[in-house]
C-alpha positions in Angstrom: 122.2 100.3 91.8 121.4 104.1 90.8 122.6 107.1 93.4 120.0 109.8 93.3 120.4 113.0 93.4 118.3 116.0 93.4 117.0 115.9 89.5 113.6 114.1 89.3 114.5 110.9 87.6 114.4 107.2 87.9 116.3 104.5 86.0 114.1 101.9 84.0 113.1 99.1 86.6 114.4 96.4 84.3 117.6 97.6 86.4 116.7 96.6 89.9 118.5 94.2 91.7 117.6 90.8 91.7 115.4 91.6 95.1 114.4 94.4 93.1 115.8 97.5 94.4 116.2 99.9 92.0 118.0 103.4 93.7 119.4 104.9 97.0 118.8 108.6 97.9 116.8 111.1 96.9 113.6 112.6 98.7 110.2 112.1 99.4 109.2 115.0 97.3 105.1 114.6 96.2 106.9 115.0 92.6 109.1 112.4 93.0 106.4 110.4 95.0 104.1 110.6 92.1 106.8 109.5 89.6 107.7 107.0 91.4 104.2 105.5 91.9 103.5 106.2 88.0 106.7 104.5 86.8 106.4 101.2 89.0 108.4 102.2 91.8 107.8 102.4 95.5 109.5 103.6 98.4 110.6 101.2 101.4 113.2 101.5 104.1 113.5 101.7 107.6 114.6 104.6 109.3 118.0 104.7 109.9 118.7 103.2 106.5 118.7 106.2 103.5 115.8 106.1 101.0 115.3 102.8 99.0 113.3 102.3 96.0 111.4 99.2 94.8 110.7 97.8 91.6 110.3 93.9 92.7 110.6 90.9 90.0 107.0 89.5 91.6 104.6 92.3 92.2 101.2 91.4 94.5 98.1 92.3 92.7 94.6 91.8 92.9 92.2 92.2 89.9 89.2 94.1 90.8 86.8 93.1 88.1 87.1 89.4 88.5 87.5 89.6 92.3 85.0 86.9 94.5 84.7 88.2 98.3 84.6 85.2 100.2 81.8 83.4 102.2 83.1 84.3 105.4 83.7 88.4 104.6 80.1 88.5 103.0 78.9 87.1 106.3 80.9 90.0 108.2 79.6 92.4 106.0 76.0 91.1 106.4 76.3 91.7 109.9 76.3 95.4 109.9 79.1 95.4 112.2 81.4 98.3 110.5 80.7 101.7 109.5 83.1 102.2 106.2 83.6 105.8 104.9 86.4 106.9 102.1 89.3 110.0 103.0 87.6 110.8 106.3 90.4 110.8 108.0 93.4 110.2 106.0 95.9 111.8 108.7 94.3 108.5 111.8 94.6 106.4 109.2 98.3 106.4 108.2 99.3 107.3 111.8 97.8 104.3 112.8 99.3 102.4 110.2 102.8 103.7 111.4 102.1 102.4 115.2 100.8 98.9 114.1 102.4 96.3 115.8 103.7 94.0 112.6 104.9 89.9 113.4 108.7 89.9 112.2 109.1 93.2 111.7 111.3 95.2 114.3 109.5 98.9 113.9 108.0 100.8 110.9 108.9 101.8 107.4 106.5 104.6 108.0 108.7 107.5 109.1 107.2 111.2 110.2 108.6 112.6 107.0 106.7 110.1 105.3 103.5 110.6 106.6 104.1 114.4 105.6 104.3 113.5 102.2 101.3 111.2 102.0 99.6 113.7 103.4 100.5 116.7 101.2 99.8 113.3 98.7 96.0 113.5 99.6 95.6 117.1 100.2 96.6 117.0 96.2 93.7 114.0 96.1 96.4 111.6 94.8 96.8 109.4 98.3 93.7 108.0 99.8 92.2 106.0 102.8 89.5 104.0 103.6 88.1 103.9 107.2 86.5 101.3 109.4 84.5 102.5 112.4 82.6 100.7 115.0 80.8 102.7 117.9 81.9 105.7 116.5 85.7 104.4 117.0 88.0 104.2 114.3 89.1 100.6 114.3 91.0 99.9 110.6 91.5 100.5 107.6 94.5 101.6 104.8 95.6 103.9 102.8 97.5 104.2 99.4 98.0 106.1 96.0 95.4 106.8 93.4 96.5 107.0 90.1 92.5 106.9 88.8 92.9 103.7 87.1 95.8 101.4 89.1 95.3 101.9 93.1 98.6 101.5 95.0 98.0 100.4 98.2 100.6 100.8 101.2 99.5 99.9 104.4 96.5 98.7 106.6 95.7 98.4 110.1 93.4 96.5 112.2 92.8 97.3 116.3 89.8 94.9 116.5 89.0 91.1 114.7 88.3 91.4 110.6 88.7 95.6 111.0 91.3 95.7 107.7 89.5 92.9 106.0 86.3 94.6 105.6 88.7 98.2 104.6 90.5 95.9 101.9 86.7 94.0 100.9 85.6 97.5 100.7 88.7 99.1 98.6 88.0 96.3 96.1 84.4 96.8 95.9 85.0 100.7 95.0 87.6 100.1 92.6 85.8 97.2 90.9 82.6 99.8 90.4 84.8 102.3 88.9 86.7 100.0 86.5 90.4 100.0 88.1 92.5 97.8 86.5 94.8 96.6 89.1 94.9 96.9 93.0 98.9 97.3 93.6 99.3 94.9 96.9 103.6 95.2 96.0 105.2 92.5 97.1 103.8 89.0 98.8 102.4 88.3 102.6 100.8 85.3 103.2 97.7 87.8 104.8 97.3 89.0 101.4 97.3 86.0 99.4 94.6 84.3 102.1 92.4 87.8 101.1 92.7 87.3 97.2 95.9 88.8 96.2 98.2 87.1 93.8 101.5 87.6 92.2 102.5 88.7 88.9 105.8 89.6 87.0 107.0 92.9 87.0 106.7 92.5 82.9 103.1 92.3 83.3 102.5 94.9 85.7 103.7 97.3 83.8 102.2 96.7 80.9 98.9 97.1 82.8 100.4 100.3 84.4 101.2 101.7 81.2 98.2 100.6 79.0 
């Protein structure tokens, strides 16, 4: 396992461990954000651990251009139930994120500082969300990284039924229409599998991510 220090660098993520962390330490620079994100890497830690990187064995992907919304989201959407808008309100979004209540999971990996650099992230139009209103009330949605061609999603939230369905639904549906390649979920949930995701070897994935 790699020791970071302050020089922007990463090992090759062929050296993760075999639950695929890769290095300790470092910051949460937007440099070494973006690097990370662009090399395969991803940060994930809980707060009073130090700064862990991620390069997992089995990454979570979904496919925009060959992605089938299913029966019972079309219906949702049919219903006109949801207002949907893009990097609205980044800032809600990832705040919201960070106070979700999450089953088996003691607190948040979403830290202040963090949010800081997500949000310096957008401001530099590389992090971006995706809002779900209804009655004017924001009620889901998620947020990720945008490197133009692979989406790198992080979180979601949901404070009503379906709410972070119809924000992943509508992620999808963008990045299908503007010829992503891959819709970064990381690592497996069985919430993500039941909307479409699937996994695929880190071999792969970065193939795609380089291509």
């Amino acid at each position: 396992m790699y020791y970071l220090s302050k020089d922007l660098y990463f090992p090759p993520v062929e050296e993760a461990s075999y639950e695929g962390i890769l290095a300790v330490g470092g910051d949460l620079s937007t440099e070494r954000l973006l690097l990370a994100y662009q090399s395969g890497i991803f940060p994930w830690f809980d707060a009073e651990e130090p700064i862990l990187w991620w390069s997992p064995p089995a990454r979570m992907v979904v496919v925009p251009s060959s992605y089938k919304v299913s029966k019972s989201i079309r219906n949702l959407l049919n219903q006109n139930l949801f207002k949907i808008t893009f990097n609205t309100d980044f800032r809600a979004v990832i705040t919201n994120c960070q106070h979700s209540d999450r089953k088996d999971q003691g607190g948040t990996w979403i830290s202040d500082d963090l949010i800081e650099s997500y949000v310096k992230l957008h401001e530099m139009g590389w992090a971006r969300s995706v809002e779900v209103w209804q009655n004017n009330e924001l009620v889901g949605g998620l947020y990720g990284v945008d490197l133009g061609y692979v989406f790198c999603g992080e979180s979601m939230f949901s404070k009503v039924s379906n709410a972070s369905k119809i924000a992943f639904v509508s992620l999808v549906k963008y990045l299908k229409e503007n010829n992503y390649k891959l819709l970064d979920c990381q690592v497996y949930n069985a919430h993500l599998e039941k909307l479409g995701a699937f996994e695929i070897s880190r071999e792969i994935f970065m193939r795609v991510l380089k291509s």
